[in-house]
C-alpha positions in Angstrom: 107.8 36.1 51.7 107.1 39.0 54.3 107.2 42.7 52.3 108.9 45.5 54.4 106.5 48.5 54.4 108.1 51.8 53.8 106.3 55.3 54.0 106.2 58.1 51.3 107.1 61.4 52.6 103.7 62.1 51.3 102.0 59.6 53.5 104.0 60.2 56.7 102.7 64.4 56.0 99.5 63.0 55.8 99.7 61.1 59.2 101.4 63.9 60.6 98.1 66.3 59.5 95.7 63.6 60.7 97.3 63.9 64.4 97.3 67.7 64.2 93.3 67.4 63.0 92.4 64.8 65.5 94.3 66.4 68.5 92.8 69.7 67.7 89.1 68.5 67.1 89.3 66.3 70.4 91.5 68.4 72.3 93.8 65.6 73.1 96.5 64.2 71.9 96.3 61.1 73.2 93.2 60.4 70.9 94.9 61.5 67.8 98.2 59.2 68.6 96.2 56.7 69.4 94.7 56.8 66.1 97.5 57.4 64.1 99.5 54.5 65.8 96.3 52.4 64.8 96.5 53.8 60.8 100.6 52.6 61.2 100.0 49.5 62.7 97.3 48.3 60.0 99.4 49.5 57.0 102.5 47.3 58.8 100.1 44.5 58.2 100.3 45.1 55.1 103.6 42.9 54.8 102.1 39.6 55.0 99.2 39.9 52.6 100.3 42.9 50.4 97.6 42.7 47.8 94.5 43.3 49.7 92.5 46.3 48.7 91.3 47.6 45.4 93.4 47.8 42.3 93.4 51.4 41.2 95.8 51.1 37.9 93.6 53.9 36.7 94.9 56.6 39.0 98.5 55.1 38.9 99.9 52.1 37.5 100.7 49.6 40.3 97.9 51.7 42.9 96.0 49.8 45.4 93.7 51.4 48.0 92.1 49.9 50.9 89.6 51.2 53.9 90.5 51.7 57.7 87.5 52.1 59.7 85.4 53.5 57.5 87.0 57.1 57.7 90.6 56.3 56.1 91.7 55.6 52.9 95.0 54.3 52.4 96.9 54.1 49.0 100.0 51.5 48.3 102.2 50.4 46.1 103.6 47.3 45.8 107.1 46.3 44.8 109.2 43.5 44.6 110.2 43.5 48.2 108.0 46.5 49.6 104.7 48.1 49.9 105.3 51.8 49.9 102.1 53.3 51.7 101.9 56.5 48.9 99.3 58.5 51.0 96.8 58.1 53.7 93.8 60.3 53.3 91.1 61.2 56.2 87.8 61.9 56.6 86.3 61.9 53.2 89.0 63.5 51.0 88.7 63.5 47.3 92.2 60.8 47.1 91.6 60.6 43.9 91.6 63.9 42.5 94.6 64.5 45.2 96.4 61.2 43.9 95.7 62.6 40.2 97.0 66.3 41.2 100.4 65.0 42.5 101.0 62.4 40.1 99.9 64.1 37.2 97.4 62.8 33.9 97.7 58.8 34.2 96.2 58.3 30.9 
């Protein structure tokens, strides 16, 4: 079964500010789509093997996180038919304390 992967309007602000960082830190924004397009194009992947990554039930029920290039960290849900990328965080962010702050206490 292949998974469509959807984006959360949270995840595609998230892309949008990494190519607004990136294009303004290099100066080109060919760099920062080039980047971004990569970030996409590994989270599409994402609809063969949906359950890679980490299993982070503690922040929500359901949460899975995995690393792109070392400097990305993208959080996903899967669902019956889907894998909703929930956020895509850059460049050392606190994602959990963000993750926490939007979703509220998961306890």
């Amino acid at each position: 079964m292949r998974y469509r992967v959807v984006y959360s309007r949270q995840a595609q602000q998230h892309l949008d500010d990494i190519f607004v960082w990136i294009a303004d830190q290099s100066r080109s924004s060919e760099v920062a789509e080039h980047f971004v397009l990569a970030i996409s194009g590994f989270c599409d992947g994402l609809t063969d093997f949906p359950y890679r990554g980490n299993a982070r039930d503690d922040l929500l029920p359901g949460l899975r996180t995995i690393g792109f290039r070392r400097r990305v960290i993208i959080a996903f849900i899967v669902t019956e038919t889907t894998v909703e990328i929930f956020g895509v965080y850059y460049g050392g962010r606190d994602y959990e304390t963000l993750i926490q702050q939007f979703t509220g206490p998961n306890t």
